[in-house]
N, C-alpha and C positions, 0 to 999 in steps of 0.2 A: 277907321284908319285914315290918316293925312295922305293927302294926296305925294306922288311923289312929284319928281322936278321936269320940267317938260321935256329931258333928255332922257332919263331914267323911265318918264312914261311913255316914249319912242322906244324904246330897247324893251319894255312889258309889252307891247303893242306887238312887237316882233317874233318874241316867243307866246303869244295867247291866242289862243284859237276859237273862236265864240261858241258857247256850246259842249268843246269839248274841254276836259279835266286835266288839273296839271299833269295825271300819270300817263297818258294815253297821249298827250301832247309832247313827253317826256319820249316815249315810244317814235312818236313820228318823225322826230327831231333824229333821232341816231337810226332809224330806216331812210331818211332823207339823206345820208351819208354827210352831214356834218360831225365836228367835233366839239364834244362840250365840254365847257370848263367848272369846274364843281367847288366852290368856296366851302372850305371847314368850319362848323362849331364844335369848340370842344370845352369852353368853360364860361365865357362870357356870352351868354345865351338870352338874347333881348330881342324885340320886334325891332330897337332901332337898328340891330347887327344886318337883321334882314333888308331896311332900305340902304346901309351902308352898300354893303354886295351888290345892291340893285345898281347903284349910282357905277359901282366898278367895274359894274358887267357880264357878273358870274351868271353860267345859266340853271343853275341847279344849286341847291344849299345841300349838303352833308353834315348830318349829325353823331358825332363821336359818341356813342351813348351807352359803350363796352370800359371805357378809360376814363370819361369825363363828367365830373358828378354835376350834373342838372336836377335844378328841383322842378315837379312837375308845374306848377302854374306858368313858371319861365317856360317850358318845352311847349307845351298847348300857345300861348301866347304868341313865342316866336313862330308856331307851324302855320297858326291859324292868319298870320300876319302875311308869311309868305303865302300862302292861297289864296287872300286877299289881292297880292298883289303880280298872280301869276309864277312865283318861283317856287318847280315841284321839288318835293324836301325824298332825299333819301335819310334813316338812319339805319345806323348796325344796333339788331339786337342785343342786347345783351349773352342772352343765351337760345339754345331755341329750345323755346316753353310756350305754349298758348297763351297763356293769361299776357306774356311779354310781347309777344309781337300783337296780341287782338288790341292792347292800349296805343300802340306807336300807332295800327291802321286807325281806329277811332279816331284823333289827336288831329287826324287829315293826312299822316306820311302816308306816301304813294307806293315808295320804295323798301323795299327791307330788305339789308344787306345781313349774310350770316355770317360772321367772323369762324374761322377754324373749317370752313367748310369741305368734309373730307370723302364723301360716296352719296353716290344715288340716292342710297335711303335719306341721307339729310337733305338732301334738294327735294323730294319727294312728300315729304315733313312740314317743312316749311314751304310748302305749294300748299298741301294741306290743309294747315292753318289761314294762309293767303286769300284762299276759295272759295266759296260758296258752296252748299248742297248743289247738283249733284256732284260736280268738281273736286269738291274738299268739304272742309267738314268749318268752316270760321261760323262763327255764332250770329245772327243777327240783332243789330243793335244801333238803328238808323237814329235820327238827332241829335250824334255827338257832332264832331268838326271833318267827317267825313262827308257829311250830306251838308255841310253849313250850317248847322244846329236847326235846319227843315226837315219834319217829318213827312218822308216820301211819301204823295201819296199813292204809288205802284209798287210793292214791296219789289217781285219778281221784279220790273226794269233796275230799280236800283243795284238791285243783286248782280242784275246780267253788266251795267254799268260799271259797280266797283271794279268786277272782276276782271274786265279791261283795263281798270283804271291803277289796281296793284302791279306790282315789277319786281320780281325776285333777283337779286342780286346775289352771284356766286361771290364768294369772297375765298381765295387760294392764296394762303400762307403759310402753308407747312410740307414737308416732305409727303407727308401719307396723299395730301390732294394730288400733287403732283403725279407721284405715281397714278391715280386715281383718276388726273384730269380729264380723259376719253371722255369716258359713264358720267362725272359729273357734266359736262359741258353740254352732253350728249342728251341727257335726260330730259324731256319733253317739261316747258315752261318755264326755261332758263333764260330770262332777258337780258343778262348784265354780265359781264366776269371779271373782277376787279381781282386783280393781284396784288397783293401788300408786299412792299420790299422791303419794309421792314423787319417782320419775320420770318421772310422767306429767305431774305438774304441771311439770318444767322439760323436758319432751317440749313442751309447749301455752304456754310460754315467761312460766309463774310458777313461779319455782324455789320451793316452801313455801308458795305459799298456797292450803290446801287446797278453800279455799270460792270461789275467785276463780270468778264464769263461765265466763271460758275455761277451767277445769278441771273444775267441778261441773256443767254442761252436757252436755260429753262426756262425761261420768260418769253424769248422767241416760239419758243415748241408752244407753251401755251396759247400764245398767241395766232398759231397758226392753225390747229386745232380750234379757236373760237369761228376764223374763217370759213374753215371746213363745214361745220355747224350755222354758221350767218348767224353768228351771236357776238356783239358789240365788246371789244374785248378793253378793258384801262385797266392803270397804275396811277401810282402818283412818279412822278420823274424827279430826278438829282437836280433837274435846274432845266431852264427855256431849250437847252442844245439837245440835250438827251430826251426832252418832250418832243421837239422836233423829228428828230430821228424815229422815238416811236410811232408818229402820226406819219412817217413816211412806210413805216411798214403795215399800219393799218388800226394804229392805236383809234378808239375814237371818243373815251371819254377821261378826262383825269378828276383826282380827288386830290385838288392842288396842295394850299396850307390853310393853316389854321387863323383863327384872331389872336392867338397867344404870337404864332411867328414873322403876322404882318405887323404887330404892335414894336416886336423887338426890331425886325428889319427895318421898318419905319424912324425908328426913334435913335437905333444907331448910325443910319445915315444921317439925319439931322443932328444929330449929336458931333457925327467926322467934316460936317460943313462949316459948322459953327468954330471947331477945334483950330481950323486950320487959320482962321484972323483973333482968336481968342488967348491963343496958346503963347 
């Protein structure tokens, strides 16, 4: 991989720990009581996307991978690119099924977010799959892009390694979680709780509006409930004001936008700069 730029490898320098793995690195960062900020892929999925981000500063890359059709060489490519270059990759399963989330852990994802996530039993499931013997039941299958394509030679440390090194991410989108939220949040190996206000907002019958009461309220509840638990609780926010507001209540990580919205926001600002001695 190219080196990056000597600003960008100031900013790897600051999130990389020698030794230890983006997931567990990933971990100490949001116990250190910072907040992260988490750059989307959701269609245009390349290694160069990975040094973009680097360059802009995200600490985490997020992959859309429920909504966004990725062919797998692009997905391995871009994961193996970021842990190359120190940025730990979250994505959302698709479904939770074994064979789907043991590919994303292989590939080198650290994280796996569940979309729909709605009781115990699915946290419980997808810990499962995440785990090793005796923890959980995941397969072993050392010299993909989770060991760096190196065949460990300590099975068991690897084992005990990964399984610090994976991160279960709740994902709360729907009325049923909601209800649900205690038991899920509450369930022993919850690292993450990621609120979609997307669906949650037209779960609580405001399709889009992310700050509405009936959305931001239940959102509050949620979030105090992660406290209760010292489990690291994010969303994505309406814009800088309302992300502020949540980090003042205790937000600590977000899953900002995509390349599809940095592309369009980018391009229509330079398009309204241009307009105005053009026109």
């Amino acid at each position: 991989m190219a080196k990056l730029s000597a600003a960008s490898s100031s900013k790897t320098a600051e999130r990389t720990v020698p030794g230890v793995g983006p997931g567990q690195q990933l971990k100490q960062r949001l116990k250190a009581g910072g907040v992260l900020i988490g750059g989307i892929a959701s269609e245009y999925i390349r290694p160069s996307l990975v040094k973009l981000y680097l360059q802009a500063g995200f600490d985490f890359l997020y992959i859309e991978y429920e909504h966004g059709f990725l062919t797998p060489t692009a997905l391995v490519d871009t994961v193996l690119c970021a842990r190359d270059n120190g940025l730990p990759v979250i994505a959302k399963t698709p479904q939770l099924e074994r064979a789907e989330v043991a590919k994303l852990l292989e590939c080198g994802i650290v994280g796996i977010q569940l979309p729909r996530t709605e009781s115990r039993v699915d946290v419980e499931t997808l810990r499962s799959y995440l785990k090793f013997p005796p923890s959980g039941t995941r397969a072993i299958a050392p010299g993909y892009g989770s060991s760096g394509y190196v065949q460990p030679p300590d099975w068991e440390a690897w084992m005990r390694e990964q399984d610090q090194e994976t991160c279960l991410v709740v994902h709360i989108e729907t009325r049923r979680a909601y209800e649900n939220a205690e038991q899920i949040i509450s369930t022993p190996g919850v690292d993450m709780v990621y609120v979609g206000p997307g669906d949650f907002s037209i779960e609580m019958g405001q399709p889009g509006r992310y700050d509405h009461p009936d959305v931001a309220i239940p959102m509050q509840k949620i979030l105090e409930l992660c406290q209760k638990y010292n489990v690291p609780f994010g969303t994505t926010a309406s814009g800088p004001a309302a992300a502020r507001a949540w980090v003042e209540r205790g937000a600590r990580f977000f899953e900002t936008t995509d390349e599809l919205g940095l592309i369009v926001a980018g391009g229509k600002r330079l398009v309204c700069e241009y307009r105005q001695f053009c026109s």
